[in-house]
Kinemage of the C-alpha trace (Angstrom):
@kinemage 1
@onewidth
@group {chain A} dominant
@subgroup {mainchain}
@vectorlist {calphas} color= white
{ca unk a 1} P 54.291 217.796 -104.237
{ca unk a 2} L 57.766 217.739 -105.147
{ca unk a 3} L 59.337 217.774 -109.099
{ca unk a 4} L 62.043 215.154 -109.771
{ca unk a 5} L 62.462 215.765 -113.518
{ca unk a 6} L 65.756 217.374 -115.007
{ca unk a 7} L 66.560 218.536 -118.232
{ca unk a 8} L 70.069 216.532 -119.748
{ca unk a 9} L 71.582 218.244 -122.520
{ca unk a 10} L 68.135 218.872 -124.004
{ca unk a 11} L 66.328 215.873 -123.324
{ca unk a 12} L 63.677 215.194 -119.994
{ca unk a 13} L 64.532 213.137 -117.577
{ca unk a 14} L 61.258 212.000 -114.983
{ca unk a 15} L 64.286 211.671 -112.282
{ca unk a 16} L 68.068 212.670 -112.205
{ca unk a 17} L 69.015 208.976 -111.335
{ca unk a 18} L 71.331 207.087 -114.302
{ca unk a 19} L 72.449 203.435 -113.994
{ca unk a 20} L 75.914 203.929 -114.475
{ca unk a 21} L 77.878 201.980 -117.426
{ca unk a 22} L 79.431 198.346 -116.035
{ca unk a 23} L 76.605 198.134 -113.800
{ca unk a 24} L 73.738 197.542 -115.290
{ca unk a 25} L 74.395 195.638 -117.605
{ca unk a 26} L 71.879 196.400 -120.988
{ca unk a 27} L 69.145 196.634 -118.760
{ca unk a 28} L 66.917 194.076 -119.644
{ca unk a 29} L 68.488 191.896 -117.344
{ca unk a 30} L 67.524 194.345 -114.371
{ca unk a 31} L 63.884 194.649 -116.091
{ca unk a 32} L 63.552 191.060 -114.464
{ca unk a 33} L 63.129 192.087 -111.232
{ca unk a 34} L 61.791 195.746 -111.432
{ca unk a 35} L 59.975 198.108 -114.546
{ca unk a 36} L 63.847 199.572 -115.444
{ca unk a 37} L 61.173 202.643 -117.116
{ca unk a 38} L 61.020 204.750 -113.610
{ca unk a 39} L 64.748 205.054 -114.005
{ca unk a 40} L 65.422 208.744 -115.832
{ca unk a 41} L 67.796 206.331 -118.177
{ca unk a 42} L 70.427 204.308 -118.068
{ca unk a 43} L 74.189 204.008 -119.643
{ca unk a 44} L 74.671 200.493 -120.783
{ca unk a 45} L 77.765 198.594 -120.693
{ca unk a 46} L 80.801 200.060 -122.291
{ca unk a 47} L 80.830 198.952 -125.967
{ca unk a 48} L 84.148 198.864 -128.380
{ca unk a 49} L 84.064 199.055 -132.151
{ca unk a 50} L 85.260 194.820 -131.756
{ca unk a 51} L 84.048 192.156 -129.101
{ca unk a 52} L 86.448 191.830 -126.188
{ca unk a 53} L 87.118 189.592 -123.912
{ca unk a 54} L 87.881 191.228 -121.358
{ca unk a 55} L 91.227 190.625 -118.610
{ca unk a 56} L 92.008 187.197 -117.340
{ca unk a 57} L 90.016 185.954 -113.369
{ca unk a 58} L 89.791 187.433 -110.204
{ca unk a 59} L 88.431 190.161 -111.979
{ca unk a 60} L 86.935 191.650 -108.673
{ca unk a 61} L 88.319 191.923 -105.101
{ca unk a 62} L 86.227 193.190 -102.164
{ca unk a 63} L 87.577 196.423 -99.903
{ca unk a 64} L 85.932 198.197 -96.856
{ca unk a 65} L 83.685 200.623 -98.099
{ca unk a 66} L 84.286 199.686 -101.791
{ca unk a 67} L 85.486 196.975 -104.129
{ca unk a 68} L 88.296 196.611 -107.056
{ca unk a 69} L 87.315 195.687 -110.670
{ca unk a 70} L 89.297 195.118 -113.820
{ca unk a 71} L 86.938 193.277 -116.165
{ca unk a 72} L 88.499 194.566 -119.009
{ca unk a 73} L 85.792 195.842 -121.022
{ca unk a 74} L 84.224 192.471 -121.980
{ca unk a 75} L 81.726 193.223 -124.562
{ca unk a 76} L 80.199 191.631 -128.128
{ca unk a 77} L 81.386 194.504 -130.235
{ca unk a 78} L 79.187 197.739 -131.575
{ca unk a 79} L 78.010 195.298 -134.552
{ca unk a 80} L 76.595 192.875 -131.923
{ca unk a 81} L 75.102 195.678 -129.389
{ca unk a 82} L 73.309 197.033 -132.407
{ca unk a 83} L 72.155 193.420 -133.734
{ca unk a 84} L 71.571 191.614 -130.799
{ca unk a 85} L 71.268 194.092 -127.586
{ca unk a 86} L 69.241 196.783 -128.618
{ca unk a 87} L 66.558 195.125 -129.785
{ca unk a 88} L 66.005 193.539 -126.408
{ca unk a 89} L 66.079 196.056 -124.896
{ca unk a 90} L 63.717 198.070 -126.699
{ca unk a 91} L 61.198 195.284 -125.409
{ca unk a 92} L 61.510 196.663 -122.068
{ca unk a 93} L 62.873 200.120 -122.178
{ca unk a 94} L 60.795 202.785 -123.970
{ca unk a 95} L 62.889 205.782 -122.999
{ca unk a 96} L 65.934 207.387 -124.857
{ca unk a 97} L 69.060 205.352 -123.476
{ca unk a 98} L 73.200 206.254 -122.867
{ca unk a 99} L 75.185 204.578 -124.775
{ca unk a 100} L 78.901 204.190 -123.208
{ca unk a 101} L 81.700 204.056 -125.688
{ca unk a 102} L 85.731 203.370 -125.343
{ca unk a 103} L 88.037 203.065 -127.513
{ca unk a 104} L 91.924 202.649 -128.082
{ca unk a 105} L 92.506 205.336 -130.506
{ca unk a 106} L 90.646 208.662 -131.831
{ca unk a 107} L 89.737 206.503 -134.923
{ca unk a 108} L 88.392 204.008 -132.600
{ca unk a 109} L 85.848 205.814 -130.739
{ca unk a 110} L 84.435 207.659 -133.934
{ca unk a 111} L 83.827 204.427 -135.492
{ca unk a 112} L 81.804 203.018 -132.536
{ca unk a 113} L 80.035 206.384 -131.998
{ca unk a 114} L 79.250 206.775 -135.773
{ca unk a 115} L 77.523 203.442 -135.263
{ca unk a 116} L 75.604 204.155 -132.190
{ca unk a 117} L 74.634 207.698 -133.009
{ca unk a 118} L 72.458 206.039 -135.644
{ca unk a 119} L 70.514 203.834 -133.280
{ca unk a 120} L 66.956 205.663 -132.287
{ca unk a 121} L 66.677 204.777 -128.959
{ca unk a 122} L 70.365 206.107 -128.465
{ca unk a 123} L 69.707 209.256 -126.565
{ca unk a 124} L 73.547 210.614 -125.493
{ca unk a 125} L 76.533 208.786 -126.162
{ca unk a 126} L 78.903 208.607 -123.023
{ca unk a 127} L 82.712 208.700 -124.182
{ca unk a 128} L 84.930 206.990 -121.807
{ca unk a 129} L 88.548 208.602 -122.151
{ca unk a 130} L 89.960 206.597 -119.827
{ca unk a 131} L 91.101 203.685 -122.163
{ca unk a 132} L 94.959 203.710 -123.077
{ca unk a 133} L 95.699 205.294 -126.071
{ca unk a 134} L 97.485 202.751 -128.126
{ca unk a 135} L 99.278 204.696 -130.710
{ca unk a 136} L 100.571 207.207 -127.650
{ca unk a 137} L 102.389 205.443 -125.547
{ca unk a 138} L 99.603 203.531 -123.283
{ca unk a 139} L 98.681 206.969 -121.633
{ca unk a 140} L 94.734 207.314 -121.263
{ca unk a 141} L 93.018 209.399 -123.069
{ca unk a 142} L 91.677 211.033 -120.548
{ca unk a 143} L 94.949 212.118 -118.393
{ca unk a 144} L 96.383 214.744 -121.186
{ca unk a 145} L 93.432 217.832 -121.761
{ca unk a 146} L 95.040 217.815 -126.027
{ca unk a 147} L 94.559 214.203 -126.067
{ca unk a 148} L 90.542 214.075 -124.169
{ca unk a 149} L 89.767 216.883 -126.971
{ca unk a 150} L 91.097 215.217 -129.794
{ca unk a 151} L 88.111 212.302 -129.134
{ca unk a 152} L 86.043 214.978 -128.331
{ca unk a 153} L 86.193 216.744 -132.047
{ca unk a 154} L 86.455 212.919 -133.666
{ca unk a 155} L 82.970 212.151 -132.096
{ca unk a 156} L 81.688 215.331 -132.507
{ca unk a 157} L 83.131 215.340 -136.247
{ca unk a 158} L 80.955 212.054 -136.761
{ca unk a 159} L 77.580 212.581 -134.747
{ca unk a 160} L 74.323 214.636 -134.122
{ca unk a 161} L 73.434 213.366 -130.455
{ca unk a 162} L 74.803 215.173 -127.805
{ca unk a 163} L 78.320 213.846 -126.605
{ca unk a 164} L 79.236 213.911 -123.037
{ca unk a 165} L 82.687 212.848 -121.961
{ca unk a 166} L 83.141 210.362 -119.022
{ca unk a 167} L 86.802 211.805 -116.980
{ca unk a 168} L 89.038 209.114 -115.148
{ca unk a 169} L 89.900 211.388 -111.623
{ca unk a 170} L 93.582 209.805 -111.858
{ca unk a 171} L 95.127 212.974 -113.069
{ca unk a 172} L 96.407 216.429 -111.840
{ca unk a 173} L 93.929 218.719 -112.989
{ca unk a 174} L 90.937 217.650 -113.820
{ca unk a 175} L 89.262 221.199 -114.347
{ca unk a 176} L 91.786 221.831 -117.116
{ca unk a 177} L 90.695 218.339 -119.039
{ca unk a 178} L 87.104 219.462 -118.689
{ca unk a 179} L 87.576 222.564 -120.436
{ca unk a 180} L 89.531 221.184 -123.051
{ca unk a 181} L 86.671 219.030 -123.746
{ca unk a 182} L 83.937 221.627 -123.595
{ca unk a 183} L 86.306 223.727 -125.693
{ca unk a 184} L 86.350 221.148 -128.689
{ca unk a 185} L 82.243 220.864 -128.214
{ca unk a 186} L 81.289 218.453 -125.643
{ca unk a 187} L 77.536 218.927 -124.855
{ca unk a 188} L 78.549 217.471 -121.242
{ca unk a 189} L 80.437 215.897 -118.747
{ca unk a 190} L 80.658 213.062 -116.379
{ca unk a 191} L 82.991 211.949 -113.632
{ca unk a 192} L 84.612 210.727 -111.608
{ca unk a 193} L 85.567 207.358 -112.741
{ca unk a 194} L 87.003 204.838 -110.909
{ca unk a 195} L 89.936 205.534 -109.060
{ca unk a 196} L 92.934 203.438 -109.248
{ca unk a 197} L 93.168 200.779 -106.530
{ca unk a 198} L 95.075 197.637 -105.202
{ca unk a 199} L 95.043 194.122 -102.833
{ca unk a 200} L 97.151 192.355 -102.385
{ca unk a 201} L 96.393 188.560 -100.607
{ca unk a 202} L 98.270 188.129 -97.116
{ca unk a 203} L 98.903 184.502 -98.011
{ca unk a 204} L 100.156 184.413 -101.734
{ca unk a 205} L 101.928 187.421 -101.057
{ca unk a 206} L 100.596 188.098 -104.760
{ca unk a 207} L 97.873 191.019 -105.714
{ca unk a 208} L 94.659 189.773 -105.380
{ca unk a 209} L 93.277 190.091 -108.935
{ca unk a 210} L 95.189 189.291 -112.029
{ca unk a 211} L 95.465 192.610 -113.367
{ca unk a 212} L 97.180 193.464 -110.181
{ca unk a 213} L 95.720 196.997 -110.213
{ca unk a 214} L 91.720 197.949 -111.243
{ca unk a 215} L 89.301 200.337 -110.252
{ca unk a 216} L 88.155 201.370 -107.144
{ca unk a 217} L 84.519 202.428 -106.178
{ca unk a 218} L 81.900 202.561 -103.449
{ca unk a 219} L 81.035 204.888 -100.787
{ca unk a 220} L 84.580 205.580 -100.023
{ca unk a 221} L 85.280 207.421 -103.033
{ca unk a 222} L 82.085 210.203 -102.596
{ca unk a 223} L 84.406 212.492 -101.104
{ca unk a 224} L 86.425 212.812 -104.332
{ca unk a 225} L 83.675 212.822 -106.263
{ca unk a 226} L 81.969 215.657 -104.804
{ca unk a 227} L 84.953 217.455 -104.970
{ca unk a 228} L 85.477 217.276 -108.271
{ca unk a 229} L 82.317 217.514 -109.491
{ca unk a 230} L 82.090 220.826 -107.835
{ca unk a 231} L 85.233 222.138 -109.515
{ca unk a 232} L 84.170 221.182 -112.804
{ca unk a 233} L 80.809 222.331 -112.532
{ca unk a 234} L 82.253 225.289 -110.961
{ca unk a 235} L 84.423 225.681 -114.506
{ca unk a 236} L 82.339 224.966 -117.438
{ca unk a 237} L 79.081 225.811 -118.835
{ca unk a 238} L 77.843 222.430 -120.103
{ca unk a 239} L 75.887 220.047 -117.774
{ca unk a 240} L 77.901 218.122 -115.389
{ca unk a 241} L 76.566 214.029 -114.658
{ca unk a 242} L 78.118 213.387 -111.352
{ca unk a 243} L 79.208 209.990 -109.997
{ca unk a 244} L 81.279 208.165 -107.464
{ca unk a 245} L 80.311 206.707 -103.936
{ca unk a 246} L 76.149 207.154 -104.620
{ca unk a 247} L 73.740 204.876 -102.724
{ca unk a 248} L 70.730 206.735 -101.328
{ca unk a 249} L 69.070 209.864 -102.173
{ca unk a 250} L 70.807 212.224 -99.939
{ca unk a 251} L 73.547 211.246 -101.844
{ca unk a 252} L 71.604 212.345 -105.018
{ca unk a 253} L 70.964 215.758 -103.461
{ca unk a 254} L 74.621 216.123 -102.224
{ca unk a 255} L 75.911 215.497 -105.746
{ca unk a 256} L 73.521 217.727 -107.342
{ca unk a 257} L 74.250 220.592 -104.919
{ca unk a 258} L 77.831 220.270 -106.043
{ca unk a 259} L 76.310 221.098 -109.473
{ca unk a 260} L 75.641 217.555 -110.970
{ca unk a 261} L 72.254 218.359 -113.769
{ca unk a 262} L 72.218 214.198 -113.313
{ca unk a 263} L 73.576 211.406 -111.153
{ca unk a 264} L 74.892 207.865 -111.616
{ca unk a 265} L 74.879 205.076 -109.501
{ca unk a 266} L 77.616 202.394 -109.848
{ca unk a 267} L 78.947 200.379 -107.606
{ca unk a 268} L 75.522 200.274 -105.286
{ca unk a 269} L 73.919 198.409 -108.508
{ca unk a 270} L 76.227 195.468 -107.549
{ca unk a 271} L 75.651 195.400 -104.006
{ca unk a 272} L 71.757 195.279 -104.107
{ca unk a 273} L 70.024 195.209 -107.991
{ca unk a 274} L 66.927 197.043 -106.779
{ca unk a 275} L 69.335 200.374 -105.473
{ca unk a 276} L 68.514 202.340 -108.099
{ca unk a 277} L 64.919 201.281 -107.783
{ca unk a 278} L 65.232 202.416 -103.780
{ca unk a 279} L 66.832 205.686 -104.483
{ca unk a 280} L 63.935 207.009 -106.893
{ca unk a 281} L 61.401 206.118 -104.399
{ca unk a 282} L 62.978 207.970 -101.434
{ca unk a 283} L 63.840 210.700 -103.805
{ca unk a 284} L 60.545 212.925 -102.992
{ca unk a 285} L 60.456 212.221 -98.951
{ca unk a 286} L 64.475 213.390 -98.779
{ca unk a 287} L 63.649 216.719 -101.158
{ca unk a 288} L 60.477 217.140 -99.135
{ca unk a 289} L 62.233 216.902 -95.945
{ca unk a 290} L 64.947 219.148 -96.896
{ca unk a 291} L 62.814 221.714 -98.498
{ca unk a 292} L 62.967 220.939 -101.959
{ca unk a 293} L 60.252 221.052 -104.569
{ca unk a 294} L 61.953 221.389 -107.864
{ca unk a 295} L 65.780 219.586 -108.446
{ca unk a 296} L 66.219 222.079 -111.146
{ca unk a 297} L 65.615 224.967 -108.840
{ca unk a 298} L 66.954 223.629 -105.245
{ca unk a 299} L 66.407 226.208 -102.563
{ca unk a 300} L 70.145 225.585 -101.228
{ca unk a 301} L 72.625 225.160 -104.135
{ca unk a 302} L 75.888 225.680 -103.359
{ca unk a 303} L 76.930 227.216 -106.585
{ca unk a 304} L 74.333 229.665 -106.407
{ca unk a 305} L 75.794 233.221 -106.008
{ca unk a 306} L 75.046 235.400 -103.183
{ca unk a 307} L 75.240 238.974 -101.732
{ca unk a 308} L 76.867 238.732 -98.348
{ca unk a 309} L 77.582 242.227 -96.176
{ca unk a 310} L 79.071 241.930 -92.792
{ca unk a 311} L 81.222 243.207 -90.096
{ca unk a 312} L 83.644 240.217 -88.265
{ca unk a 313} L 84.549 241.099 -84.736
{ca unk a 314} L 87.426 239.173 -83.023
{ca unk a 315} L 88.209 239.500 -78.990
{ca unk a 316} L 85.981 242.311 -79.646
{ca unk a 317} L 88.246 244.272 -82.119
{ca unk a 318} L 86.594 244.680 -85.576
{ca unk a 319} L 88.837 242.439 -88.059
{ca unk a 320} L 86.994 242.979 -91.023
{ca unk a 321} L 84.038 244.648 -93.095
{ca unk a 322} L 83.390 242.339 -95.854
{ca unk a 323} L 80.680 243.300 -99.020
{ca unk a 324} L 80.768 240.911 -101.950
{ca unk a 325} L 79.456 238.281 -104.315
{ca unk a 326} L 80.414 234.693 -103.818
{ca unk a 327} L 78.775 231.336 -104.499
{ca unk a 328} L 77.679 229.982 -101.065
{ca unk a 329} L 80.244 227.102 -100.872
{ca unk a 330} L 83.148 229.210 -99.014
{ca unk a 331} L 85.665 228.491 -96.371
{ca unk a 332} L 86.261 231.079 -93.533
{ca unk a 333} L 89.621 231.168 -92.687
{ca unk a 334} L 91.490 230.767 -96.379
{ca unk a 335} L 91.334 234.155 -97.419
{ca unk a 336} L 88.545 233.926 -99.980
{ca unk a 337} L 86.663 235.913 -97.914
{ca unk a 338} L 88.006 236.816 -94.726
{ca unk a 339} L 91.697 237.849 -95.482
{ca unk a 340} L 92.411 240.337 -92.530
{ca unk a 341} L 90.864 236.651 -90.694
{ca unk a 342} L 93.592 234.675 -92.241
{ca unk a 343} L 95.909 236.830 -90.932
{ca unk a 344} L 94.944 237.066 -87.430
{ca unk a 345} L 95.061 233.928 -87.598
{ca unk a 346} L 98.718 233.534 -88.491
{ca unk a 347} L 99.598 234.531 -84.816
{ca unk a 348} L 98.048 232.197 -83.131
{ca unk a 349} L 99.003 228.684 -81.864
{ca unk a 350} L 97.255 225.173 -81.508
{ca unk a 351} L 94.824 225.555 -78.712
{ca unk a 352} L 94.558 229.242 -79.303
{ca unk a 353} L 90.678 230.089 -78.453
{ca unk a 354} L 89.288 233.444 -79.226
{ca unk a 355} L 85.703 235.318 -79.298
{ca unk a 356} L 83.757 236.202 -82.356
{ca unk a 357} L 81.052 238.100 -83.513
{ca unk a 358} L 79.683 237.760 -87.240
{ca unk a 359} L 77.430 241.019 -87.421
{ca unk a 360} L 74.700 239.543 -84.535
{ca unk a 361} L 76.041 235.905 -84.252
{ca unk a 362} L 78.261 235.285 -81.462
{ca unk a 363} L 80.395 232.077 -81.456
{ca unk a 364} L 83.855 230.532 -80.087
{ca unk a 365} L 86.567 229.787 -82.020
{ca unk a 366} L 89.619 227.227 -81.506
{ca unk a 367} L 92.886 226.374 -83.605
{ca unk a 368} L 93.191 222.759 -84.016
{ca unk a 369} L 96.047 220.330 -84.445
{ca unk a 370} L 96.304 220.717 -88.179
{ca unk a 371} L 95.902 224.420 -87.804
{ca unk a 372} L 92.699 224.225 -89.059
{ca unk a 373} L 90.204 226.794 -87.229
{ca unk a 374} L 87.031 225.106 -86.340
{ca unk a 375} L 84.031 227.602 -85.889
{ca unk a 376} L 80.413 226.881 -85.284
{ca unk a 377} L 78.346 225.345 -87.977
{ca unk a 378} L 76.168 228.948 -87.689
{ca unk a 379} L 78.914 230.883 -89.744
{ca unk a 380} L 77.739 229.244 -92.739
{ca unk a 381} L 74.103 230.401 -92.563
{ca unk a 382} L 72.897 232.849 -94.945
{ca unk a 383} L 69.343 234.161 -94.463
{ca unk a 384} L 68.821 230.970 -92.141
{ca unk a 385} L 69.577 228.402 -94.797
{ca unk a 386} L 72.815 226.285 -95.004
């Protein structure tokens, strides 16, 4: 029997999987076709302190592996969410909810926030920096680390549920925008957003939505996400919601092995309404399969830290005697652990092959085209487990 419940910034989840905001709408139009209460919550559509519009049609254009959106933030207002959506979905949600907030300026988001912090069935409120800051320029929010904390401290300033910032992955250095936030007392983080896509239409020769550039998401973007979800996890101490590219449960596991507490699911919503649905079911067969019996104690977690003591051998001359500490995500080859490796490495061309021994494991190595050294999948074993 496996355990599928996590713990978000003090409140239970039954499951780790989240709805993500743009998706799902305000769930009671999902409730029609499925009981929305196995989900561990949801975030509901991004709400501003007015109604919107939203941008001008196409709003969407398809891409392998993904799709563009600009919608533009179409919403009633926080006065009409509170008035009009809540309530209805308090007739078919009985769980805490995520409430997803932008805003134009600092003032902005503190109003909504104030408003929403209020509500009872508001469990977290999920601050989207991405949104141009109006009185700076245009710039987002989210793409300066001063400018990400400055909401961070308004919203903080103004509310009692915990606050967990949603980062757009269009920037530099995301780590550094993360701590900024945590710094000026975030209880969490989520990411990635979208990234920042274009079409453009063969025959008009024109961009194939009106706001010529949107969002992109979908499966093609997990490789990102992971990434950067392990960096930031890797870098703060508050719980990490990861996102980006998620459609089955070994993507769930994947995500929270890069050190995701919880996990969203976006763009797979829009491809088939009962994903989420899918995911939570399959959940306990793919832990099960891969050894897992409690999320928040995985058996392979890659930011655990272990001991590692051995002796590397190469064309039987011994290279290296290496004793430390190191989470188990590691690269042989870069010098994090192996830097007499690195630079036996050096002297050696494409197509170079040499003989190894890792204390008892023998292997082959080769140097690839991109200089890359490829070595057998065994290196990364530690007491048997990957």
């Amino acid at each position: 029997m496996v355990n599928t419940k996590v713990t978000l910034c003090g409140l239970e989840l039954d499951n780790p999987l989240i709805p993500a905001s743009g998706t799902f709408g305000y769930g009671y139009e999902f409730a029609e076709l499925y009981d929305i209460n196995l989900l561990g919550t949801f975030s509901f559509k991004g709400t501003t302190g007015e109604a919107r519009f939203g941008n001008p049609t196409p709003r969407i254009a398809d891409c392998p592996a993904g799709m563009i959106n600009a919608v533009g933030l179409q919403n009633p207002g926080v006065e009409a969410v509170i008035a009009k959506e809540l309530p209805k979905l308090r007739e078919c949600f009985h769980k805490p909810v995520m409430a997803n907030v932008s805003g134009f300026s600092v003032e902005d988001y503190a109003y909504t926030c104030e408003k929403l912090d209020k509500e009872e069935q508001v469990g977290w409120l999920e601050v989207n920096v991405s949104c141009p800051n109006v009185h700076g320029g245009g710039m987002s929010f989210g793409t300066s680390p001063e400018a990400a904390a400055s909401v961070t401290r308004a919203v903080k300033a103004v509310t009692t549920k915990p606050v967990i910032i949603k980062l757009s992955p269009n920037v530099t250095d995301i780590v550094s925008i993360a701590k900024a936030c945590e710094e000026a007392g975030a209880d969490g983080i989520s990411l990635i957003n979208t990234l920042l896509g274009m079409r453009i239409d063969l025959k008009t020769k024109k961009p194939v939505i009106a706001n010529k550039m949107g969002g992109f998401s979908g499966p093609a973007i997990k490789p990102v996400a992971i990434r950067m979800v392990y960096q930031v996890a890797q870098a703060v101490k508050i719980p990490v919601v990861g996102m980006g590219g998620v459609s089955s449960a070994e993507d769930v596991i994947e995500m929270m092995m890069a050190g995701a507490t919880a996990v969203e699911v976006g763009a797979a919503n829009l491809v088939n309404p009962y994903a989420c649905r899918d995911i939570i079911n399959d959940l306990p067969r793919v832990m099960e399969k891969d050894g897992i019996k409690n999320l928040t104690d995985m058996e392979i977690n890659l930011n655990k830290v272990v001991s590692l003591s051995y002796t590397l051998e190469v064309d039987g001359d011994v290279i290296e005697t290496v004793t430390a500490e190191k989470p188990m995500m590691f690269i042989f080859g870069t010098g994090y652990l192996l830097p007499k490796f690195e630079e036996y490495i050096a002297g050696k061309k494409v197509g170079d092959t040499f003989e190894f021994t890792l204390t008892e494991d023998e292997g082959y190595g080769r140097v690839n085209e991109d200089a890359i050294v490829e070595l057998p999948k065994k290196l990364f074993e530690i007491d048997g487990k990957i």
